[in-house]
Backbone as numpy.savetxt, mean C-alpha at the origin, in Angstrom:
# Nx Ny Nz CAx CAy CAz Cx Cy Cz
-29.22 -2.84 21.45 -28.24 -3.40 20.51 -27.08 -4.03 21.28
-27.17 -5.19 20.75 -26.03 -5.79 21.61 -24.62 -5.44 21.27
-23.26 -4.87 21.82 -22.61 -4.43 21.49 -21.13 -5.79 21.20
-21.06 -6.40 21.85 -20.42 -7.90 21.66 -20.38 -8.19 20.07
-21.51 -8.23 19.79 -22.40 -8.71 18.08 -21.97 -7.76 17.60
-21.72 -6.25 17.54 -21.78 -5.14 16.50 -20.20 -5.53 16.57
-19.36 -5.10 18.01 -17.60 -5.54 17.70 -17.48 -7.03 16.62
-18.21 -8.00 16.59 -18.11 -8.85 16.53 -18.01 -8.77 14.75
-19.43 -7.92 14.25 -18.81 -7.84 12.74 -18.31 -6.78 12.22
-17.95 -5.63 13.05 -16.78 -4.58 12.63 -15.79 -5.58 12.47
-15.14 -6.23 13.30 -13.77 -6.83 13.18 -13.89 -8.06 11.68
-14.81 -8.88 11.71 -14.80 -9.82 10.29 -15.06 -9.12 8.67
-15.99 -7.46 9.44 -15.80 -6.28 8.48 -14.49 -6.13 7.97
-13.63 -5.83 9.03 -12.43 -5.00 8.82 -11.64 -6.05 8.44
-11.47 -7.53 8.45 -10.65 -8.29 8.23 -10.87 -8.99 7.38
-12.01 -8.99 6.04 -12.98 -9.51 5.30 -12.55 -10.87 5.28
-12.80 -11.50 6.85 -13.09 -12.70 6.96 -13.05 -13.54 7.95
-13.85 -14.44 8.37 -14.12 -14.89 9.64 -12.52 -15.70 10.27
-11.75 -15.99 9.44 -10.74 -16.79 10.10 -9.72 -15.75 10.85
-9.05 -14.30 10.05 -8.65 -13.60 10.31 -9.31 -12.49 11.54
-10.48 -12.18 11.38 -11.56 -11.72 12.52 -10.94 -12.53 13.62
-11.48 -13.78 13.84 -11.24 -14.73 14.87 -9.74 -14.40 15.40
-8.83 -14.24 14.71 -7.25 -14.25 15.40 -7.23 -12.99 15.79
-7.82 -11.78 15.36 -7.38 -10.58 15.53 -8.18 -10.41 17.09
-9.20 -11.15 17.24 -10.13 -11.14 18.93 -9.70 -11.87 19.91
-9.02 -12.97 19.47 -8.54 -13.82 19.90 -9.60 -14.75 20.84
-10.53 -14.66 19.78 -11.44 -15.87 20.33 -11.80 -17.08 19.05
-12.50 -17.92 19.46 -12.64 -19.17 18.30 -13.81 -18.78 17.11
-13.28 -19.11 16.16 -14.28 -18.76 14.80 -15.49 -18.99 14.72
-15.95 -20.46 15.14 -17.57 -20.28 16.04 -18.07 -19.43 16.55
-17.38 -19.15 17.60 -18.09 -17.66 18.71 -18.24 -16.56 17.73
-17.24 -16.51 16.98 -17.26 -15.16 16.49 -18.69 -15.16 15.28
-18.84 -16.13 14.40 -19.82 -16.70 13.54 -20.80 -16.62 14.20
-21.03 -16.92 15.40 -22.63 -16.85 16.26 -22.42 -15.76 16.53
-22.12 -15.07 16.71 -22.38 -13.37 17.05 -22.63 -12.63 16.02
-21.81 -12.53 14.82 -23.17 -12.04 13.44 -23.83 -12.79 13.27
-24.26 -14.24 13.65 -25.47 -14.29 12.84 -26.40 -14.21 14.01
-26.52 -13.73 15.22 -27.33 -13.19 15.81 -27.59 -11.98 15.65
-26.78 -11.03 15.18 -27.27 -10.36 14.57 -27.96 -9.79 13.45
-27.68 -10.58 12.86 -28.47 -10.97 11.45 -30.13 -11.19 11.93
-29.96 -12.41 12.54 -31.28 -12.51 12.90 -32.24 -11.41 14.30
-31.68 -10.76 14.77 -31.81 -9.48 15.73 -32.56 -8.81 14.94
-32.05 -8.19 13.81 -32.63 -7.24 13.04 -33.12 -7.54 11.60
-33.33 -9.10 11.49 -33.99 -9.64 10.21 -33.20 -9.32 8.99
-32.17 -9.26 9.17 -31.32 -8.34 8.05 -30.58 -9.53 7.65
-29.63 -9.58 6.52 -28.13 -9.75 6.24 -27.65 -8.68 5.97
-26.41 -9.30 6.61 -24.58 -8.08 6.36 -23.85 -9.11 5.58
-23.57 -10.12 5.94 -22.49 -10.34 5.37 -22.56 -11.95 4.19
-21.97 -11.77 3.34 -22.19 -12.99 2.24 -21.02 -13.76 2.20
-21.25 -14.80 2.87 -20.06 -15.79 3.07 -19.56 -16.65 1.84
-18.34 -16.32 1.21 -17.67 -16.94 0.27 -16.60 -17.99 0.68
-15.67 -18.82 -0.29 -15.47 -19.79 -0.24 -14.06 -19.17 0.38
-13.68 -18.08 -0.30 -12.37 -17.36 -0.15 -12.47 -16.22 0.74
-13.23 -16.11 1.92 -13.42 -15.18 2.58 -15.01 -14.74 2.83
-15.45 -13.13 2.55 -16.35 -12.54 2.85 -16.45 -11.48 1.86
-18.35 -11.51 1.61 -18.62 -10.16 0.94 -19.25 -9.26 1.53
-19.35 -8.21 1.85 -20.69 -7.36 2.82 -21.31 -7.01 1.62
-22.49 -7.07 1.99 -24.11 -6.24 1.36 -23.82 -4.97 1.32
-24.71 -4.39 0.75 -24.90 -3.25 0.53 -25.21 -2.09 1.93
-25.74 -3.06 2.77 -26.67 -2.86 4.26 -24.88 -2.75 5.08
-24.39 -4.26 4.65 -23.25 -4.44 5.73 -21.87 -3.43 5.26
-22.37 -2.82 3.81 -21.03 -1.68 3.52 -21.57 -0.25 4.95
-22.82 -0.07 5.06 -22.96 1.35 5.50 -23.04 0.90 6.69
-22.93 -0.30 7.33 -22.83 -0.57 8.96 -21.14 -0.39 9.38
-20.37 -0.86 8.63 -19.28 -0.91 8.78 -18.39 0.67 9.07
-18.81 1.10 7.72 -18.65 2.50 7.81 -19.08 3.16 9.39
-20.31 2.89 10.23 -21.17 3.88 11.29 -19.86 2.86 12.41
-19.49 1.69 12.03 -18.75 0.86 13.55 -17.33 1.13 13.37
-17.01 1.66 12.18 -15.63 2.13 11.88 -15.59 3.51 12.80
-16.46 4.42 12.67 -16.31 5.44 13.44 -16.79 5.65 14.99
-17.78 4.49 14.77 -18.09 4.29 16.55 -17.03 3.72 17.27
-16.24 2.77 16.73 -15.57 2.51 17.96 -13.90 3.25 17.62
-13.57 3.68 16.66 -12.41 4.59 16.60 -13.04 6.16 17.91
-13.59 6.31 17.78 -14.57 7.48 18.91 -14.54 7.08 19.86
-14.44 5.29 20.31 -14.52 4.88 21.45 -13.37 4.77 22.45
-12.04 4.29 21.02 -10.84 4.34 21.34 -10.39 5.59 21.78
-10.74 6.44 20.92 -9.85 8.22 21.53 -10.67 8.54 22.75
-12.19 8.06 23.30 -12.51 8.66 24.82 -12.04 7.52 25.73
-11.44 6.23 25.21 -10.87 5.86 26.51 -9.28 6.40 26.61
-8.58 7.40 25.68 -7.56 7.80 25.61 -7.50 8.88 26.64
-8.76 9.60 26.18 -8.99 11.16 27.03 -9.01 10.52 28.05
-10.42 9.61 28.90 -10.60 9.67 30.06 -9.35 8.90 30.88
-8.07 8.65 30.18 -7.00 7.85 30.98 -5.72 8.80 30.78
-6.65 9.91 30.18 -5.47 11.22 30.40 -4.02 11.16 30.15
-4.05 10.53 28.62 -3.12 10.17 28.01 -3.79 9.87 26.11
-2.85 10.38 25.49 -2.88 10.15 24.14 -2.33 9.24 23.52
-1.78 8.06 24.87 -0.84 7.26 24.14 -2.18 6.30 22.89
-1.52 5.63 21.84 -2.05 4.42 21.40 -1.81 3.01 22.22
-3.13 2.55 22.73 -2.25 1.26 23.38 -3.12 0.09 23.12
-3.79 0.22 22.05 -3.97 -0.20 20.84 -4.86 -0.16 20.18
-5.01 -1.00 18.99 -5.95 -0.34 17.65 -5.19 -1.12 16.44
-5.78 -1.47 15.30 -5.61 -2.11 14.27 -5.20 -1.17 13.13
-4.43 -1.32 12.76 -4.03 -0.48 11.11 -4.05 -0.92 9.92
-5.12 -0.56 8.54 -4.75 -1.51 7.64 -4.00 -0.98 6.59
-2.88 -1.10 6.20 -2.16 -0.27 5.27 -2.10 -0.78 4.08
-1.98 -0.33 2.84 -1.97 -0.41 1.66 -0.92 0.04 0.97
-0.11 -0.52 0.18 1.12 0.33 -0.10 2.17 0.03 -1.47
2.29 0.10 -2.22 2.96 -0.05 -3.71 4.35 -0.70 -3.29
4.89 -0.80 -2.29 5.65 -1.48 -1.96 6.44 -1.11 -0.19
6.34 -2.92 0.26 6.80 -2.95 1.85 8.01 -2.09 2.15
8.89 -1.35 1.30 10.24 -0.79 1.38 9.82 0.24 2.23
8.83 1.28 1.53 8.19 2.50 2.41 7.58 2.46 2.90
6.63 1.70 3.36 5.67 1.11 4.50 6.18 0.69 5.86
6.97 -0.26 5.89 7.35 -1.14 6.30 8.13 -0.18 8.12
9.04 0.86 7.58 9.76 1.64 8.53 8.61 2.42 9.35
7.40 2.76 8.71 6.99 3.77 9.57 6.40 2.59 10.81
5.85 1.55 9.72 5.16 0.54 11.24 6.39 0.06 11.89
7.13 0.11 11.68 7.97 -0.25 12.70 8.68 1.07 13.64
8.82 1.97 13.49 8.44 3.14 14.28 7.38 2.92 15.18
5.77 2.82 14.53 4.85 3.13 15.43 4.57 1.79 16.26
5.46 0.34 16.03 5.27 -0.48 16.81 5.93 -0.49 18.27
7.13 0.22 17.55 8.11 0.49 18.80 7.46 1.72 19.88
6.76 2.35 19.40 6.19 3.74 20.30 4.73 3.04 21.24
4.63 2.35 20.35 3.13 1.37 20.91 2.48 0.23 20.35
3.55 -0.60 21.59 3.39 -1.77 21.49 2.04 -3.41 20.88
1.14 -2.15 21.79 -0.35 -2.59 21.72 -0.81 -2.60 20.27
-0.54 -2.07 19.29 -0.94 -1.81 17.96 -0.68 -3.13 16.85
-1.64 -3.47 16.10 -1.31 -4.28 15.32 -1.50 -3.97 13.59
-1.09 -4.85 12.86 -1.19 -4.13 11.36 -1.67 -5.10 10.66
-2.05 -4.95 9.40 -2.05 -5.76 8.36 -1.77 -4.52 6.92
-0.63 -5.27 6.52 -0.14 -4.59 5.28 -0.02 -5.42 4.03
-0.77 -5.17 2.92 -1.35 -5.18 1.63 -0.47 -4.19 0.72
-0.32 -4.83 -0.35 0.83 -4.86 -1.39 0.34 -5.08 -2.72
-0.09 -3.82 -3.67 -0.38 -3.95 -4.50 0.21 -2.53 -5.66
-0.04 -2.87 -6.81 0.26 -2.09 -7.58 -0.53 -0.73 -7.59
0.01 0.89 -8.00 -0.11 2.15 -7.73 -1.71 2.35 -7.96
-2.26 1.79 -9.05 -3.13 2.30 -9.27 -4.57 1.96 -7.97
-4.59 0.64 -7.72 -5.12 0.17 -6.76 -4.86 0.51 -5.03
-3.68 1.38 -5.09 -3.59 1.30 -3.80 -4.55 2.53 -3.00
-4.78 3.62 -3.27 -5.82 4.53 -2.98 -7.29 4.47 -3.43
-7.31 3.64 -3.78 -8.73 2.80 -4.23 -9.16 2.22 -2.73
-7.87 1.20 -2.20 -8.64 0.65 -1.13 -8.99 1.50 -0.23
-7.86 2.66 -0.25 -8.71 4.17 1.70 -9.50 4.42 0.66
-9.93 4.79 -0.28 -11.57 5.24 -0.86 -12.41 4.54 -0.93
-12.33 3.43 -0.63 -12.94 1.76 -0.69 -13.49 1.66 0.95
-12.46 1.85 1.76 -12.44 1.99 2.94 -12.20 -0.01 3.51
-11.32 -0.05 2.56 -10.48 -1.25 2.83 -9.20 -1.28 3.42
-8.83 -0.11 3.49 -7.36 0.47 3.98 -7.56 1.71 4.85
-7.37 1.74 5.98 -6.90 2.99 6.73 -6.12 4.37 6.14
-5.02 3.38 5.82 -4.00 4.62 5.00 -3.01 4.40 3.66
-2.73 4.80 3.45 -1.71 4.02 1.72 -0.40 4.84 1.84
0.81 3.81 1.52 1.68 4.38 0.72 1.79 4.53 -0.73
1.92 5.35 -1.19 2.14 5.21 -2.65 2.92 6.53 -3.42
3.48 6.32 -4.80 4.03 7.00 -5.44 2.62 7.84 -6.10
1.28 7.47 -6.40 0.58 7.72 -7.86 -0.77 8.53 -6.56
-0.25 9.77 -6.32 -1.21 10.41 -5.54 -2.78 10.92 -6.11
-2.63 11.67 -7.29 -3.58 12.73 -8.06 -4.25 13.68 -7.06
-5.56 13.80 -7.82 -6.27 15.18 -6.93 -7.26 14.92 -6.42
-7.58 13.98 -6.07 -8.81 13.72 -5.74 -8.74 14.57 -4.16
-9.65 15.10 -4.10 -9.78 16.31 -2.57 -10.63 15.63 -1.35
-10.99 14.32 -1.41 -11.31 12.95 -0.41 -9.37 12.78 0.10
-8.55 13.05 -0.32 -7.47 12.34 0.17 -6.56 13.69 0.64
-6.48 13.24 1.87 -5.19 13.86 2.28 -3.82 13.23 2.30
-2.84 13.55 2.12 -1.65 13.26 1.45 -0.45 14.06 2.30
0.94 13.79 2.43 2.00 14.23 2.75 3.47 13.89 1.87
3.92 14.40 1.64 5.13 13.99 0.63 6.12 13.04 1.82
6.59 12.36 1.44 8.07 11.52 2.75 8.95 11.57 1.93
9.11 11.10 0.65 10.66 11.65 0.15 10.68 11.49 -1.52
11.82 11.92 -2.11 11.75 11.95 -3.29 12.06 10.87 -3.96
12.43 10.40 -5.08 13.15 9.06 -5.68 13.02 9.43 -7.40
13.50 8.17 -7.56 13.77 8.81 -9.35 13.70 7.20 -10.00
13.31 7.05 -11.10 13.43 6.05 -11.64 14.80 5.64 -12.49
14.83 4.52 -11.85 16.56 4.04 -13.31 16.38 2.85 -13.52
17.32 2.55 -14.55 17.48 1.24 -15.23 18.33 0.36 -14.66
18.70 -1.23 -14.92 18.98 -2.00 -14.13 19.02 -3.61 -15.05
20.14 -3.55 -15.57 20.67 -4.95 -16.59 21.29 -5.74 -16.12
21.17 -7.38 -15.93 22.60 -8.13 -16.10 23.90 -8.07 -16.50
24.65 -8.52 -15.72 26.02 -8.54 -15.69 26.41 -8.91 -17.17
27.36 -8.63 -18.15 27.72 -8.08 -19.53 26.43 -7.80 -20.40
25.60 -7.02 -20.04 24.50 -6.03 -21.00 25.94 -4.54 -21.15
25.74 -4.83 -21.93 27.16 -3.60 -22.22 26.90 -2.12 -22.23
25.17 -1.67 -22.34 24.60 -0.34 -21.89 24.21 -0.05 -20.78
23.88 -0.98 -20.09 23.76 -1.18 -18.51 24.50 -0.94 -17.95
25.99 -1.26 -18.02 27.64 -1.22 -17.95 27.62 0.11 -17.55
27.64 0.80 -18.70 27.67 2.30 -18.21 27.44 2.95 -17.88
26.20 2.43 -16.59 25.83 3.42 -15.29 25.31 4.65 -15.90
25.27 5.25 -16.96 24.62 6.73 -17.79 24.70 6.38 -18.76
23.55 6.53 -19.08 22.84 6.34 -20.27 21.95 7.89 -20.64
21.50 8.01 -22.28 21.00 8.52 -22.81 19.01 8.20 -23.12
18.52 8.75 -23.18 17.02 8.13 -23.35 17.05 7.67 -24.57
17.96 8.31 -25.30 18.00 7.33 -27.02 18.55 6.27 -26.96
19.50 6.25 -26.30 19.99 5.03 -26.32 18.89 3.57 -26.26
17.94 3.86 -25.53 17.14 2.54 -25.48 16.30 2.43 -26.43
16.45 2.82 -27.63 15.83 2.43 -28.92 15.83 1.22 -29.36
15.08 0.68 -29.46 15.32 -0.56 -30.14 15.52 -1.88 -29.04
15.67 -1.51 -27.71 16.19 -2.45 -26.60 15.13 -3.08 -25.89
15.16 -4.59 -25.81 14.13 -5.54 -25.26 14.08 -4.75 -23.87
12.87 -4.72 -23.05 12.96 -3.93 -21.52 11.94 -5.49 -21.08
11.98 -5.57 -19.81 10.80 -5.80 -18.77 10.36 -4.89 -18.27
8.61 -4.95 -17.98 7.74 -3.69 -17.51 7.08 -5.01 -16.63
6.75 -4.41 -15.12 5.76 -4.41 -14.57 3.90 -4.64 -15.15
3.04 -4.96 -15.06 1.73 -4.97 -15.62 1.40 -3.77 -15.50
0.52 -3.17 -16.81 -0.57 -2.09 -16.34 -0.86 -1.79 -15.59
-1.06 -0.18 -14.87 -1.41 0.09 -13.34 0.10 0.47 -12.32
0.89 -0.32 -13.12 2.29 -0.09 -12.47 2.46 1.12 -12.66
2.87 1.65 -11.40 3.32 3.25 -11.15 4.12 3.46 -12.02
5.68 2.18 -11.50 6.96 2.14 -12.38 7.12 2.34 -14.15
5.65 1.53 -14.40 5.33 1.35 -15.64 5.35 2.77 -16.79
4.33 3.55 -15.62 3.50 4.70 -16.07 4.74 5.47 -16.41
5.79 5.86 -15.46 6.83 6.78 -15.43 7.12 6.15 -16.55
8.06 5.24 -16.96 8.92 5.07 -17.71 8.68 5.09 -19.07
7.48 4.80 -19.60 6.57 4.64 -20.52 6.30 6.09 -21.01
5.96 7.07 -20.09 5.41 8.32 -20.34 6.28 9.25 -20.76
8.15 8.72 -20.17 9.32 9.15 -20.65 9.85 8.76 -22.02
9.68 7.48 -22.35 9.42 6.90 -23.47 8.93 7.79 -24.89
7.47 7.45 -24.35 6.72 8.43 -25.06 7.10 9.59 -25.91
7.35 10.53 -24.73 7.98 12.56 -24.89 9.12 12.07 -25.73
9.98 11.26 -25.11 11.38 11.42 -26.44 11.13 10.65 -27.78
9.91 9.97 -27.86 9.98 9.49 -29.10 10.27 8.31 -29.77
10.42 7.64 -28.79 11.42 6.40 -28.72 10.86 5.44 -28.85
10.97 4.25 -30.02 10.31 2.84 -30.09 11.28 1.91 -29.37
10.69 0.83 -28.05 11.60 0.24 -28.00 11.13 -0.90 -28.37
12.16 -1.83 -28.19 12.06 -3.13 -28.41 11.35 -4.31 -28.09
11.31 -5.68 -27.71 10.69 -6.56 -27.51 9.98 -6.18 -25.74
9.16 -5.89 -25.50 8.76 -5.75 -23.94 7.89 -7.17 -23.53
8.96 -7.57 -22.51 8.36 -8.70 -21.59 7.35 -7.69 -20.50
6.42 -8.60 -20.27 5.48 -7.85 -19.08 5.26 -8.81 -17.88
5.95 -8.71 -16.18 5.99 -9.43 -15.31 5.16 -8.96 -14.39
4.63 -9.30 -13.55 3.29 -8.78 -12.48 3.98 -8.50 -11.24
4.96 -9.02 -10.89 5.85 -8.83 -9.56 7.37 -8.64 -9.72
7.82 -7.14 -8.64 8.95 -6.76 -8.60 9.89 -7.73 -8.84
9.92 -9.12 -7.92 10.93 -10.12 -8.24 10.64 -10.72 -8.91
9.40 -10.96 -9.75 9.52 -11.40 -11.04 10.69 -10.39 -11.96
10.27 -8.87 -11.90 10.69 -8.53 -12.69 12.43 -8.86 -12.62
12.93 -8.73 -11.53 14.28 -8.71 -11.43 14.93 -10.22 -12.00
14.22 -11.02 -11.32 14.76 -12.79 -12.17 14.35 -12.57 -13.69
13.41 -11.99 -14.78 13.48 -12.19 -16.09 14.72 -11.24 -16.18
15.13 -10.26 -15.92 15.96 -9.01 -16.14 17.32 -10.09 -15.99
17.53 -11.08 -15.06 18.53 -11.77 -14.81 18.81 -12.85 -15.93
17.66 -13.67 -16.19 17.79 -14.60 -17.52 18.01 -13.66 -18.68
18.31 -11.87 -18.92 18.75 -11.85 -20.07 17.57 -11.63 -20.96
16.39 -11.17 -20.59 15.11 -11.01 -21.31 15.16 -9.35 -21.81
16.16 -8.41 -20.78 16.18 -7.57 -21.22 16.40 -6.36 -19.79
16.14 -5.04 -20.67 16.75 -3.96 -19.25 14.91 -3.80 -18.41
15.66 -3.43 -17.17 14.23 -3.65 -16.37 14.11 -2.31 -15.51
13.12 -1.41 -15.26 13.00 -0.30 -14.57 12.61 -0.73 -13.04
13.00 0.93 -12.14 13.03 0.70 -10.95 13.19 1.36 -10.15
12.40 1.80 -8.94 12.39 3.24 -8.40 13.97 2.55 -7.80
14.65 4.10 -7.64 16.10 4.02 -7.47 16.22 3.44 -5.95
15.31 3.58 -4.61 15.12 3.31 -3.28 15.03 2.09 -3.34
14.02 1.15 -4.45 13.83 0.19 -4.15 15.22 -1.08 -5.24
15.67 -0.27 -5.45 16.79 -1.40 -5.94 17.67 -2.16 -5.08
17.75 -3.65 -5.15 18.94 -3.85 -4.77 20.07 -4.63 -4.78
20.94 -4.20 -4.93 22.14 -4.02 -5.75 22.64 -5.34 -5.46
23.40 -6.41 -6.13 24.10 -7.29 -6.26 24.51 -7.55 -7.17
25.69 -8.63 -7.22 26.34 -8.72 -8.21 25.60 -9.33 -9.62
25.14 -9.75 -9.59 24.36 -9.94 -11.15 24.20 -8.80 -11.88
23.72 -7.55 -11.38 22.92 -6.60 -11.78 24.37 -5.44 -11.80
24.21 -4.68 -12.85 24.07 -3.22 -13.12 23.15 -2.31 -13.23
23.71 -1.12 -12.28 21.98 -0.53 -12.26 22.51 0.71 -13.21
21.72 1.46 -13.82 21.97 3.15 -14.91 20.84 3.98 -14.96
21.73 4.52 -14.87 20.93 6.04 -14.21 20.44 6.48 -16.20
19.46 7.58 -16.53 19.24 7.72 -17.29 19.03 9.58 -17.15
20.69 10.26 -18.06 20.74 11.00 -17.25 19.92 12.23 -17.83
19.08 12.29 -19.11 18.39 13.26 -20.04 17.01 13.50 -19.76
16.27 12.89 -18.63 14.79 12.47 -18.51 14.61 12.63 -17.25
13.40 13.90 -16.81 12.72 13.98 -15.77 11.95 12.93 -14.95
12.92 11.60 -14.49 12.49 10.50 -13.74 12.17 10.61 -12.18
12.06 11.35 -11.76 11.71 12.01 -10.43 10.45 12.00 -10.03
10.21 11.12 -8.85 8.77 11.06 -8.31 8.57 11.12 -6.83
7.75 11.49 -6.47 7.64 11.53 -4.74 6.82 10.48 -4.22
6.91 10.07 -2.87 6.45 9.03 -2.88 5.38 9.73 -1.53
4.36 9.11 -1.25 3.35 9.72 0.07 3.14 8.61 0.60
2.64 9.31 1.53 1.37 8.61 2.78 0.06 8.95 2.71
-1.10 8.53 2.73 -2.43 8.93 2.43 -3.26 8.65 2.87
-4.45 9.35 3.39 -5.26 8.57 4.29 -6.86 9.58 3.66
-7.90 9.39 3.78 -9.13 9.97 3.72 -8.87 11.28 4.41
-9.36 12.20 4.06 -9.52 13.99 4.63 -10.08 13.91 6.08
-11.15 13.38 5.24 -12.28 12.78 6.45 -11.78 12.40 8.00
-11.00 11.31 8.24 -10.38 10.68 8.89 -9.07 11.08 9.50
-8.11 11.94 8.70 -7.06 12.52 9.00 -6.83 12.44 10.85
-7.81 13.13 11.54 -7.65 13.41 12.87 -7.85 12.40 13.95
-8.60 11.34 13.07 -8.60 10.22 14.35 -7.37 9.31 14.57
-7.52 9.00 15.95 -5.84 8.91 16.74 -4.72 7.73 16.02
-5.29 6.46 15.12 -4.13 5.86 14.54 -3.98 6.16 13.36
-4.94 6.67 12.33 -4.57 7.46 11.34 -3.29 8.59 11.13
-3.71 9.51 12.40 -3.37 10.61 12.72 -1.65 10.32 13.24
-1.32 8.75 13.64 -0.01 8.97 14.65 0.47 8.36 13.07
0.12 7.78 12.16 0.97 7.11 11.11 1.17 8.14 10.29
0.54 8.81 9.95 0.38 10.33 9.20 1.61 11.09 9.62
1.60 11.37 10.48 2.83 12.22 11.90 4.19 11.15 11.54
4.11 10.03 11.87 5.49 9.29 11.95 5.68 9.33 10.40
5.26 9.31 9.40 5.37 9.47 8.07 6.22 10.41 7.15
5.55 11.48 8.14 6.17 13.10 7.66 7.36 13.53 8.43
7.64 12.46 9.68 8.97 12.95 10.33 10.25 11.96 10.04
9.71 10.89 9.11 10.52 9.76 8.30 11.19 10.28 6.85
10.63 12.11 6.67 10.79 12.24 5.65 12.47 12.22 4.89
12.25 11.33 3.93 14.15 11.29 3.39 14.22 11.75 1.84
14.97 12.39 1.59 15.45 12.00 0.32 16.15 11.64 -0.15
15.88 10.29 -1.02 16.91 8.89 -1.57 17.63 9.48 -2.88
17.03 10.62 -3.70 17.67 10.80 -4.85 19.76 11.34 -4.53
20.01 10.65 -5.07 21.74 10.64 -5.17 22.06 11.70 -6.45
23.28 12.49 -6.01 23.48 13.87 -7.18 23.88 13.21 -8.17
């Protein structure tokens, strides 16, 4: 087995796609293209289904990926041992994360500790983000929306709370404390379905009873914050990720268990191998808590 060819589609594996593959080897997209498809033809097989927007793997090229994901992570930690050192001096990370705010610090921690390391970080809403490490599209995830699934190992990093957040003369916004009744009847912006933010606020909603008003629905954080600015209405928001300028009043909502923790997450499975294992570690020693008395 030629081993050139197997690196060759772990990496367009791991990067689901030949242009990104190519930069991460730092060789030309040709070379890299003739090396799976020599392998392809090596073993009479297809792996991979070339789309217009990237790459699909087969069914064949999901369970190869998986055996080169762990062959050469195995390969990386015995050239660690035999150089009698644990440093990382390098290795690819793919992170997944409900938002760059909590992501963002630990890779920059582990860039500064080791240099050699590179990332790609993916930004999507709660529900999707532990989908991709169960997918095995992501290494590791940040996210608020953990559950139980016993495939995932998990660490808490800090607490946060959800609040509200109006334009400058919204006159309930104004008052920084608010009541959960109070938003009866009040136009809000929500995030799309799947939104973590969504789920909380909605589920608080719910328990007190409360009909509200006209709900705009925006797909992105700064979407949400520019409709919240034209006056469409009050807009929710983990309290960490707000930020504050003069347009905006932010209010706390002081009757309602808005309190959520936010993690790091990676497969059970995987936990112990060496860049999993150092983001995991820098994660849990980043731990803060943002909630304000």
């Amino acid at each position: 087995m030629n081993a050139v060819q197997l690196r060759a589609f772990h990496l367009v594996a791991r990067e689901r796609g030949f242009t990104r593959a190519a930069a991460a080897a730092m060789i030309s997209q040709p070379t890299l293209s003739s090396h799976v498809a020599a392998l392809e033809r090596s073993y009479a097989v297809r792996l991979v289904e070339r789309r217009a927007r990237g790459i699909v793997l087969t069914p064949l090229g999901r369970d190869l990926f998986d055996v080169t994901t762990r062959l050469f992570e195995t390969e990386d930690e015995a050239r660690a041992l035999l150089s009698g050192t644990k440093a990382l001096r390098r290795g690819h990370l793919r992170v997944a994360a409900d938002n760059a705010y909590h992501a963002v610090p630990i890779l920059a921690e582990l860039r500064r500790d080791h240099p050699g390391l590179t990332f790609r970080l993916s930004i999507g809403n709660s529900a999707d983000v532990l989908q991709q490490v169960l997918a095995g599209d992501a290494d590791v995830a940040v996210t608020a929306k953990i559950g139980s699934d016993p495939r995932i190992h998990a660490v808490e990093m800090k607490r946060d709370r959800l609040i509200l957040f109006g334009p400058r003369g919204n006159r309930l916004a104004a008052r920084g404390r608010v009541r959960i009744a109070d938003l009866a009847g009040q136009p809000v912006v929500l995030r799309e379905p799947g939104s973590f933010t969504r789920e909380v606020f909605e589920g608080a909603i719910a328990a007190a009873g409360i009909r509200l008003g006209p709900v705009t629905e925006v797909q992105t954080r700064e979407g949400v914050r520019e409709t919240v600015a034209a006056g469409f209405g009050l807009g929710a928001v983990f309290e960490s990720e707000f930020r504050a300028e003069r347009r905006f009043h932010a209010c706390a909502i002081v009757d309602a268990d808005l309190a959520v923790g936010e993690y790091a997450a990676c497969l059970a499975a995987r936990r112990d191998t060496a860049l999993v294992a150092a983001f995991m570690a820098r994660a849990a020693s980043l731990k803060l808590d943002v909630m304000k008395p």
